[in-house]
C-alpha positions as a printed NumPy array, in Angstrom:
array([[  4.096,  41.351, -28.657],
       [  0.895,  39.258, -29.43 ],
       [  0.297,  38.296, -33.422],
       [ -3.128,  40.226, -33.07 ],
       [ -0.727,  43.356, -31.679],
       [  1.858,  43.066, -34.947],
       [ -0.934,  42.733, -37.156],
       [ -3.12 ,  45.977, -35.751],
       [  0.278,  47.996, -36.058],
       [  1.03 ,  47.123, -39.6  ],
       [ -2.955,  48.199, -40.677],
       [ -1.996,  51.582, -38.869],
       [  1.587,  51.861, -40.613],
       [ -0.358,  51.347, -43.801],
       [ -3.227,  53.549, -43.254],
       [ -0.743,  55.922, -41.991],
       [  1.308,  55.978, -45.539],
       [ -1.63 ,  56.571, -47.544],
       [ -2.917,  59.275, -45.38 ],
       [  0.957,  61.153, -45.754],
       [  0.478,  61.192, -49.634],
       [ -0.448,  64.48 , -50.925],
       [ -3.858,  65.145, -52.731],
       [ -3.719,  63.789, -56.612],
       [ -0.806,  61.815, -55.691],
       [ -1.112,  57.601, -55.835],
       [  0.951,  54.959, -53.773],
       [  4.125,  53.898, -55.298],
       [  4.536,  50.502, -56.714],
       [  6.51 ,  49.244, -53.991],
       [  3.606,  50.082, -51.142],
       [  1.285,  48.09 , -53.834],
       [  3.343,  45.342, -53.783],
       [  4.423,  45.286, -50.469],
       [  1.02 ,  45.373, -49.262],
       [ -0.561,  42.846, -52.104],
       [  2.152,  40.266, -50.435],
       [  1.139,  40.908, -46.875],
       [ -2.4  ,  40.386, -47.694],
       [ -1.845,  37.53 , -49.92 ],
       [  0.332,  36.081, -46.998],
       [ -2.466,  36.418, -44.149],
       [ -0.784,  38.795, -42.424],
       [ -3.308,  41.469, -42.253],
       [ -6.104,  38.834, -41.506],
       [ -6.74 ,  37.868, -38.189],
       [ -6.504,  34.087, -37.187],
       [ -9.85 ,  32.672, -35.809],
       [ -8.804,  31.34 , -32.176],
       [ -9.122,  27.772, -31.259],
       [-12.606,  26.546, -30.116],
       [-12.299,  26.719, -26.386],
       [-12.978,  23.143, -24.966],
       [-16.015,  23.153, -22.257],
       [-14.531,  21.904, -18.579],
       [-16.561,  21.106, -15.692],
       [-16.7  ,  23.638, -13.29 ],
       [-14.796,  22.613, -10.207],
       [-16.906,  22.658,  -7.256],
       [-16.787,  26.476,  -5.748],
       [-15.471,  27.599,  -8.771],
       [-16.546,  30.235, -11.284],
       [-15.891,  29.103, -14.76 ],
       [-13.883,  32.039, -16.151],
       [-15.965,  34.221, -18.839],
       [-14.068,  34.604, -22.061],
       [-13.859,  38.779, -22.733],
       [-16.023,  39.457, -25.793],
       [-13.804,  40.356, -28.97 ],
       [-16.658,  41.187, -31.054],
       [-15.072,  45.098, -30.865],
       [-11.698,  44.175, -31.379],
       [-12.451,  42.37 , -34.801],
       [-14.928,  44.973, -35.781],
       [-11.875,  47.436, -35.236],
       [ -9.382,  45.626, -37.437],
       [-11.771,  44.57 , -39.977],
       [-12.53 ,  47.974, -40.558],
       [ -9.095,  49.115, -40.577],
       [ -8.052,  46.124, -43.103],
       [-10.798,  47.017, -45.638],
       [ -9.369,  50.844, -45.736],
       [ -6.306,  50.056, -46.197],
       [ -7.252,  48.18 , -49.391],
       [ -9.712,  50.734, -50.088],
       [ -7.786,  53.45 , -50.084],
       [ -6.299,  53.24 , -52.963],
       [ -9.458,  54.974, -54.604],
       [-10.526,  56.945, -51.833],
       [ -7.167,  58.965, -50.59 ],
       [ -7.301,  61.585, -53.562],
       [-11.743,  61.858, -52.595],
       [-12.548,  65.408, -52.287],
       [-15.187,  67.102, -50.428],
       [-18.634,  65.828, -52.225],
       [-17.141,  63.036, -53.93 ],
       [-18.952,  59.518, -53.307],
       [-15.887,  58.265, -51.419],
       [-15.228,  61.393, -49.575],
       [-16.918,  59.67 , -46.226],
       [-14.746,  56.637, -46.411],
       [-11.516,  58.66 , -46.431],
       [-13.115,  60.834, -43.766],
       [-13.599,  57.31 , -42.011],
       [ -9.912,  56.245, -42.168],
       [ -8.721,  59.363, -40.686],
       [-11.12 ,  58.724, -38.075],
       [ -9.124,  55.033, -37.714],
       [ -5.982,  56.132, -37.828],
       [ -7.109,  58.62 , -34.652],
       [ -8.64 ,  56.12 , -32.718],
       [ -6.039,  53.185, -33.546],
       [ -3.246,  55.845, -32.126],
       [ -0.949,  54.666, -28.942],
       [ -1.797,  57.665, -26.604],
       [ -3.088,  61.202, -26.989],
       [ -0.01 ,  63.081, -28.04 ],
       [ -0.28 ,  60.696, -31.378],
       [ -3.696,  61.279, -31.292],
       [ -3.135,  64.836, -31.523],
       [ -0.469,  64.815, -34.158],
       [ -2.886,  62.916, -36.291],
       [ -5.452,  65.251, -35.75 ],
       [ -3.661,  68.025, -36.848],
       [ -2.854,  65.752, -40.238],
       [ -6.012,  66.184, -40.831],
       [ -6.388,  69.313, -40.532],
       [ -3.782,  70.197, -42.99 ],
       [ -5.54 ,  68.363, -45.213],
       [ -8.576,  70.381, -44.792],
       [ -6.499,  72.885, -45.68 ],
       [ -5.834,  71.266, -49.189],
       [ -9.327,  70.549, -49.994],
       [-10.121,  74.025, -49.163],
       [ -7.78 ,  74.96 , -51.653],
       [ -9.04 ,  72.888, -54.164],
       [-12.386,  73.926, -53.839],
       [-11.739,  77.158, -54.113],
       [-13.305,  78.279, -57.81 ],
       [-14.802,  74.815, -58.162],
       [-18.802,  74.675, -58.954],
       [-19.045,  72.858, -55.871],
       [-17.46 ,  75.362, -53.127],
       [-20.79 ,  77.026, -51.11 ],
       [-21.52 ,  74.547, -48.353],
       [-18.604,  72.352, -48.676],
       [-16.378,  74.859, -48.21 ],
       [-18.141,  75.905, -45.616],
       [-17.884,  72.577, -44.08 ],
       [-14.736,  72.046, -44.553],
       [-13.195,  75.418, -42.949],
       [-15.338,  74.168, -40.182],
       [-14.093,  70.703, -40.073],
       [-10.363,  71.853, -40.517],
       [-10.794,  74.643, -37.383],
       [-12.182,  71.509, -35.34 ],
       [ -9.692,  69.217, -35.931],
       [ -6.789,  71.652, -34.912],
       [ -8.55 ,  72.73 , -32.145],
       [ -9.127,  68.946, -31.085],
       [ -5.07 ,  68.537, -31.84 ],
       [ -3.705,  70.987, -30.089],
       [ -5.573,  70.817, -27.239],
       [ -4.226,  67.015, -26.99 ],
       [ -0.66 ,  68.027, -27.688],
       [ -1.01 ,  70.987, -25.117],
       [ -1.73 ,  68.135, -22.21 ],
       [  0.46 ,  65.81 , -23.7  ],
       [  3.759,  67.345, -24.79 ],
       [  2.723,  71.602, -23.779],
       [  6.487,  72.392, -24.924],
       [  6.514,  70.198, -28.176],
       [  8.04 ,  72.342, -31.684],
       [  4.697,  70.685, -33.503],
       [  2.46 ,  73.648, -32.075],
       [  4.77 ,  75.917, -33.282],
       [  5.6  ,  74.463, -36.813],
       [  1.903,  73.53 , -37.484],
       [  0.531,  76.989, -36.787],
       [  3.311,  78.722, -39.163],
       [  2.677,  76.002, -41.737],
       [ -1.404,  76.313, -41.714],
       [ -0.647,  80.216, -41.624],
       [  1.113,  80.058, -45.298],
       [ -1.343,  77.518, -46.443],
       [ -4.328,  79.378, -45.277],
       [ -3.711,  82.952, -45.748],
       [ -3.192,  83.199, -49.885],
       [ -6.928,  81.519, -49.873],
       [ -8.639,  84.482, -48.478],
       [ -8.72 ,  87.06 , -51.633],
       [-11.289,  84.089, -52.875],
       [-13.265,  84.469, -50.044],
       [-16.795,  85.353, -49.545],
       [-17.676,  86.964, -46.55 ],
       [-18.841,  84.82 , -44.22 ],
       [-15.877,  82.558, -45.28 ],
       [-13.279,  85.082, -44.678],
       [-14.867,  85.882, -41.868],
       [-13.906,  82.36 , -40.341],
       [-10.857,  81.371, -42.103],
       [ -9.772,  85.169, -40.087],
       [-10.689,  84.197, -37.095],
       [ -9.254,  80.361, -37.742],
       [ -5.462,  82.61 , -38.289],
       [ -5.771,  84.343, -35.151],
       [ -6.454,  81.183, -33.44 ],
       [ -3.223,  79.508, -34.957],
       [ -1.433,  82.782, -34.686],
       [ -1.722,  82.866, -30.944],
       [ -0.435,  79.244, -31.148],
       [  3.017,  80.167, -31.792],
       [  5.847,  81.601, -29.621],
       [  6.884,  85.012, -30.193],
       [  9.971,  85.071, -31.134]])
């Protein structure tokens, strides 16, 4: 496995940890530390590659093209500075200042997964965590349009998840397990729902309902 490879993974184990902690928790002292070393060591940094050294082109012979990594390094960069980042931005909630960048690293973590049955799995993270935030907006000054949002953005990414898992692994125990779990998280929220917002958080249970096997 290259060093870029090992380096990319551990940025995705990290991001992965802070994305697993629950809302209002922090990272425990030995994720700080273990990460402060890492960083501190260069692991997480990407090594600049060797100038390459001009040759004259032999005669009939293309001179090989280098493949641009401008997209790679963009990718990692990114990924580095949320990990660090996250430390203030994992307990963001809907119209907080840092609410995009966590938004952002979930997007990472999604994009930086192996294949699509990750991809899905991760998805559906997310959508659980929708499912907190709706929570905690509920009674809040700030609920109207963010909640709307958010039961919006929570119904997306489960649809976008399961539809993944469904091509990927159509037998897996995640559909099942996700859809009972959302179920008990969802349905005690909708006595504090206005109308328009019960109205989709129903229709987001039926969807989820249907999900699992009958028994």
């Amino acid at each position: 496995m290259s060093s870029a490879r090992r380096r990319r993974d551990r940025v995705l184990v990290h991001l992965t940890e802070l994305h697993e902690l629950p809302l209002g928790g922090g990272p425990e002292a030995a994720f700080k530390e273990r990460l402060r070393a890492e960083l501190l060591s260069g692991r997480l940094t990407l090594e600049p590659e060797a100038p390459e050294v001009p040759e004259a082109p032999a005669k009939g012979r293309r001179r090989a093209r280098r493949r641009p990594l401008l997209s790679q390094l963009a990718a990692m960069g990114l990924a580095a500075a949320m990990t660090v980042s996250s430390f203030a931005t994992y307990q963001a909630m809907p119209g907080d200042s840092l609410y995009p960048l966590k938004r952002a690293a979930e997007s990472t973590l999604v994009r930086l997964s192996t294949d699509d049955a990750e991809r899905g799995r991760r998805e559906l993270d997310s959508a659980k965590t929708r499912a907190e935030e709706v929570a905690s907006l509920l009674g809040s000054s700030v609920e109207g349009p963010l909640l709307d949002k958010t039961l919006k953005d929570m119904e997306e990414s489960t649809r976008a998840g399961i539809s993944r898992l469904e091509r990927t692994e159509p037998r897996s125990p995640k559909i099942k397990n996700f859809a009972r779990d959302q179920k008990e998280a969802v349905k005690p929220m909708l006595t504090q729902l206005g109308e328009a917002q019960l109205a989709q958080a129903e229709g987001y249970l039926d969807y989820i309902e249907g999900l699992a096997e009958p028994e």
